[in-house]
C-alpha positions as MATLAB code, in Angstrom:
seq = 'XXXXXXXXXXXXXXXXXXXXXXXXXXXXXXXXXXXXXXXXXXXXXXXXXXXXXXXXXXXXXXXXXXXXXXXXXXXXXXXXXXXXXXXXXXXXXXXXXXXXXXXXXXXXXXXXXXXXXXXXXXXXXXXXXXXXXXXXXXXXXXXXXXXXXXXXXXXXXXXXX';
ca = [
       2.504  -15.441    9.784;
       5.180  -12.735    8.805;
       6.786  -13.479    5.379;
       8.422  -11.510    2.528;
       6.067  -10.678   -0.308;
       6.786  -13.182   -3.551;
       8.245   -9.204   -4.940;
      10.511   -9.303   -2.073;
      11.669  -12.323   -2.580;
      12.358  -11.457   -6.373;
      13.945   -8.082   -5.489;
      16.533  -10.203   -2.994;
      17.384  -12.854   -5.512;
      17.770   -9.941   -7.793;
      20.084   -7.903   -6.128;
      22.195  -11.047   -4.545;
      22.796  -11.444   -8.537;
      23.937   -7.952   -8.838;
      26.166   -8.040   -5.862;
      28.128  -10.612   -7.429;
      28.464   -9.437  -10.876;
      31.317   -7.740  -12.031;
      31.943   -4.225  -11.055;
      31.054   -1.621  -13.068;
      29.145   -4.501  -15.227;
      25.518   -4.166  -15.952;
      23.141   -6.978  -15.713;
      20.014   -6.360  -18.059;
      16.467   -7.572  -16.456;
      16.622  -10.845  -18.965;
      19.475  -12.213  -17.223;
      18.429  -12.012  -13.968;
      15.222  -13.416  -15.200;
      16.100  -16.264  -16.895;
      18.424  -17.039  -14.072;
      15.905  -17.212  -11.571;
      13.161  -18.189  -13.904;
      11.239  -14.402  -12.740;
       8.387  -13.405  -15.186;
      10.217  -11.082  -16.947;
       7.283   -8.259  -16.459;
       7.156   -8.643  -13.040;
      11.080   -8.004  -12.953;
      11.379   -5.267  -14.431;
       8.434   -3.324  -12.412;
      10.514   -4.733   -9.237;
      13.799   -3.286  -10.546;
      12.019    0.193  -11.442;
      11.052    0.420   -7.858;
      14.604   -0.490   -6.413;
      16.005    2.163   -8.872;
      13.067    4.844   -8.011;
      14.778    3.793   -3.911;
      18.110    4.550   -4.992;
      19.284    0.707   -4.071;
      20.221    0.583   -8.009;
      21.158    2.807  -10.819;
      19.723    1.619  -14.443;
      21.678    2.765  -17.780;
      20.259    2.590  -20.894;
      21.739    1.633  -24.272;
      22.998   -1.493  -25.857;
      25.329   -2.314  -22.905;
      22.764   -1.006  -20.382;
      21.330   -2.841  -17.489;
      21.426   -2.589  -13.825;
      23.994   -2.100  -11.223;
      24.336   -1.603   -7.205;
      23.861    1.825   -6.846;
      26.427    1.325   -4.001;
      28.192   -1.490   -2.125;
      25.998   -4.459   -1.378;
      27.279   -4.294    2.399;
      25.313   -0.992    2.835;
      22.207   -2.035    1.567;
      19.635   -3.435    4.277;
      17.373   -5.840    3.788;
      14.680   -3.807    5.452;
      15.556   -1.311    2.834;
      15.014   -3.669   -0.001;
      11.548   -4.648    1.973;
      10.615   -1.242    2.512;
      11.102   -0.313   -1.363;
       8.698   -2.992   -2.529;
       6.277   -3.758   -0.069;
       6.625   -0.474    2.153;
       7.390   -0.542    5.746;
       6.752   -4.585    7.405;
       4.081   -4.524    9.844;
       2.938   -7.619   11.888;
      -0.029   -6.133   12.783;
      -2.665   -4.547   10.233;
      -3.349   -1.644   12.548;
       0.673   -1.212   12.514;
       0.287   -0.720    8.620;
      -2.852    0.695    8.075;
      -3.404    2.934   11.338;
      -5.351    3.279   14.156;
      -8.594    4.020   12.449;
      -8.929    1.081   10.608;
      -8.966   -0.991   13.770;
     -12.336   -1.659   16.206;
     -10.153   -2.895   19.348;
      -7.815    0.404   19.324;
      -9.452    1.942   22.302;
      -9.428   -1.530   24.365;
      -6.484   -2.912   23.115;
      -3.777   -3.908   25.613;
      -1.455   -5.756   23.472;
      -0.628   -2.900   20.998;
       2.482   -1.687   22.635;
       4.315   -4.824   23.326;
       3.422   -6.159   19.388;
       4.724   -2.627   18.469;
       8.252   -3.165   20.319;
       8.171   -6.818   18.452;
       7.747   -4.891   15.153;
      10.552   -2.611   15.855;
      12.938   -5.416   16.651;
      12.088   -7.007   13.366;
      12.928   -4.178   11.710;
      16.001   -3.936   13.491;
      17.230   -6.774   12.336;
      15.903   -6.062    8.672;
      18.400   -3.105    8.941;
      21.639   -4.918   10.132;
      20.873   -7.927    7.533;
      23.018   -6.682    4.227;
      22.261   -7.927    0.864;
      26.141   -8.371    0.981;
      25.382  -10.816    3.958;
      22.721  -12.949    2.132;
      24.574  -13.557   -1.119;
      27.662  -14.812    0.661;
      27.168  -18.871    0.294;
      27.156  -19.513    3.615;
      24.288  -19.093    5.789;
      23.427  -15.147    6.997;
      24.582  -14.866   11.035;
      21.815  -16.364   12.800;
      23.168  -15.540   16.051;
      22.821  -11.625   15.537;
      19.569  -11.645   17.049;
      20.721  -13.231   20.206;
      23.831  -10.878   20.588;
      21.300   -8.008   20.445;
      18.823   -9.565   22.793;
      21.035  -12.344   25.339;
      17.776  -12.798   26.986;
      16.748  -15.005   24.516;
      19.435  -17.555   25.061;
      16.736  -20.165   25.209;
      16.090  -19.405   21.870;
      19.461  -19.660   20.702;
      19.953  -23.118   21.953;
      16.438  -24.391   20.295;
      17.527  -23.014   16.973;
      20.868  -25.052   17.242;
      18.969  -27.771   18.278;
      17.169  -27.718   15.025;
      19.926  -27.274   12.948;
];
């Protein structure tokens, strides 16, 4: 099953708080974890790795805290994924190479779970954290503009909603 590290998940709620703080404000790790009710540890190594990625800026002092290091609508989701868990992968092989896998040399499904990865991360990149903090719901119906062929889809996903 392909889900976002608990990290992940942390460094989105994170940032959705940033993008809709004040600008120019700075949020200091404390509030976002008490907010969210984040182990305040495990914050702070997550916003150290978005600021080491350049999705943040940190400044220190007694006013000093956290910001977007740019507008949440040019920010990526993938990006945010990529900074704490490195590049997704729905395939060990995919992360870990082909040496690590015993069915590389017979494997005949490799390519088309490839193309699947790259659409996922495709639509990691056009997701914005400015998209995902907005209260309503993120456009589900991106993925079926990019790929019409999966109308079917689209109409079982309204089905369930």
């Amino acid at each position: 099953m392909l889900s976002l590290s608990k990290k992940t998940d942390y460094a989105l709620l994170a940032l959705s708080h940033l993008s809709r703080t004040d600008e120019g404000r700075a949020v200091n790790t404390k509030e976002i974890a008490e907010q969210y009710a984040i182990p305040l540890e495990l914050l702070a190594k997550i916003l150290q790795r978005l600021a080491r990625a350049k999705l943040i800026v940190s400044t220190s002092g007694p006013t000093g805290g956290y910001r977007l290091a740019r507008g949440a609508e040019s920010i990526s989701v993938g990006s945010v994924v990529e900074a704490i868990d490195g590049a997704p992968a729905i395939t060990q092989c995919m992360k870990s190479g082909q040496s690590a896998c015993g069915q590389h040399d017979r494997c005949t499904v490799r390519l088309p779970l490839a193309r699947i990865n790259a659409r996922i991360l495709q639509m990691l990149e056009l997701i914005s954290i400015a998209e995902i903090s907005r209260d309503e719901a993120p456009d589900a119906d991106i993925a079926f503009r990019l790929y019409p062929a999966h109308d079917a889809d689209r109409k079982e996903l309204n089905a369930i909603s």
